[in-house]
N, C-alpha and C positions, 0 to 999 in steps of 0.2 A: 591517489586513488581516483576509479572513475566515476562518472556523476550518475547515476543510474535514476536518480530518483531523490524524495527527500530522507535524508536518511540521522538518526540520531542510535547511540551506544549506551546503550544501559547495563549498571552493575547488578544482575542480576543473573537467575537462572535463566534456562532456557524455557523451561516450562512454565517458569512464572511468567514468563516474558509475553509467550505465546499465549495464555488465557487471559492477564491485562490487555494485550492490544486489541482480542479479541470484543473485549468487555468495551474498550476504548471505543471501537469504531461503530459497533452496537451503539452504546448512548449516542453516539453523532447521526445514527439514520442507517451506519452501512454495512448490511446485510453481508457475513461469510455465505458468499453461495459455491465456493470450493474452497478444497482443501489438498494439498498435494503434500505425501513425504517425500522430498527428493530421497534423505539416506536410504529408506528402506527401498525406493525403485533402482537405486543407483547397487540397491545389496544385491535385488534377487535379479535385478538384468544383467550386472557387470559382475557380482558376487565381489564388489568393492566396500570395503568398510567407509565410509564418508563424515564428516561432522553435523551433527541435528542441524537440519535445513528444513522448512516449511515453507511452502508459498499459499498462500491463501488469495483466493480472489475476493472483493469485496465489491457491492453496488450498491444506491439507494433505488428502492423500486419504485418509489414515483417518480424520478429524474430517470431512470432507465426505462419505464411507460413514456414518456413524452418525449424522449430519444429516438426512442425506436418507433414512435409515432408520427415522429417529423421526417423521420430518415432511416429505411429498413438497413441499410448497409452500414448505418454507425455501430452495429452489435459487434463486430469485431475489436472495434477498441475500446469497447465501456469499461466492462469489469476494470477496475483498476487493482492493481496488485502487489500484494504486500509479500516480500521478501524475509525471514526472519531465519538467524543463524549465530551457533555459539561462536565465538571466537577464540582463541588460545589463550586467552589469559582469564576466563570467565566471564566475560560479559557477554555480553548478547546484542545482535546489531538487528534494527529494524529498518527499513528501506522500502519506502513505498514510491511506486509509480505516479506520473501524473495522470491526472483523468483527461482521458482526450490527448494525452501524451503527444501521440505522433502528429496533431494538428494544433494541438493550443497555441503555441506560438506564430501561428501562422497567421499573419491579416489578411491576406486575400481569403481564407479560409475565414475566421472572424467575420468580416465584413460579407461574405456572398450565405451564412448559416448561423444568423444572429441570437437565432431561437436555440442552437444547438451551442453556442457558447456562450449565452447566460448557465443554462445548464452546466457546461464543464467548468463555468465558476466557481458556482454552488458547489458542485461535488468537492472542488480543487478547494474550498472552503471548507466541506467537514473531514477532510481528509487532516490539514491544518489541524483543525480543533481535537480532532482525534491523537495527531502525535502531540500535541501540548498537553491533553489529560496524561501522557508516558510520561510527562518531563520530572513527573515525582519519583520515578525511577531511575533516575539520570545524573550521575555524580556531580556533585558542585563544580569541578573543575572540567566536566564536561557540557555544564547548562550552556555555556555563555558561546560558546561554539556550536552547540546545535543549530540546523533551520529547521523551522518552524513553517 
């Protein structure tokens, strides 16, 4: 499978799955500021039936205040974004983005916007803390293989 992001499988519903991670990223600081149904856009534009898909965006607002205060053009890639989807056999996969994704790993990046990647730390930090509050969701014989 492909690497999209961090991603852990939980035995659970979809809905429940959806209002814990919610609650999850909440206690860490991070703000849902969208919410997208894929199925139902994929019903009424394609009038295709699809499997419960949600993408939510999530940010902290004072790391996206002082983001977007060092650097108006990093608002393209703040939000970071959380993927959530049932699977066929009933579980439910969550998949989140890295924050600053498309630059984090970059040192010349790092090193020339040092102020902007203490930030995509932190976030990349409550992003962590938030999939490890899921991990009580998380079959025992899938804990040991999650990242975190």
């Amino acid at each position: 499978m492909d690497d999209y992001g961090r991603r852990i499988i939980i035995d659970s519903s979809f809905e429940r799955t959806v209002d814990e991670a919610i609650q999850a990223f909440s206690e860490e600081g991070l703000d849902v500021i969208s919410s997208f149904d894929v199925r139902d856009y994929l019903r009424r534009r394609l009038l295709h039936d699809f499997r419960r898909y949600v993408l939510l965006q999530v940010s902290a607002p004072r790391l996206m205040f002082e983001a977007l205060r060092d650097n108006l053009g990093v608002g393209a890639i703040l939000p970071v974004t959380i993927a959530i989807h049932e699977l066929a056999d009933g579980e439910t996969a969550v998949v989140a983005s890295e924050p600053f994704g498309p630059v984090l790993s970059d040192i010349s990046w790092r090193e020339a916007a040092p102020a902007l990647a203490k930030l995509a730390d932190e976030e990349s930090d409550q992003v962590a803390r938030a999939l490890a509050r899921l991990q009580h969701l998380v079959p025992r014989r899938e804990a040991a293989a999650c990242v975190a």
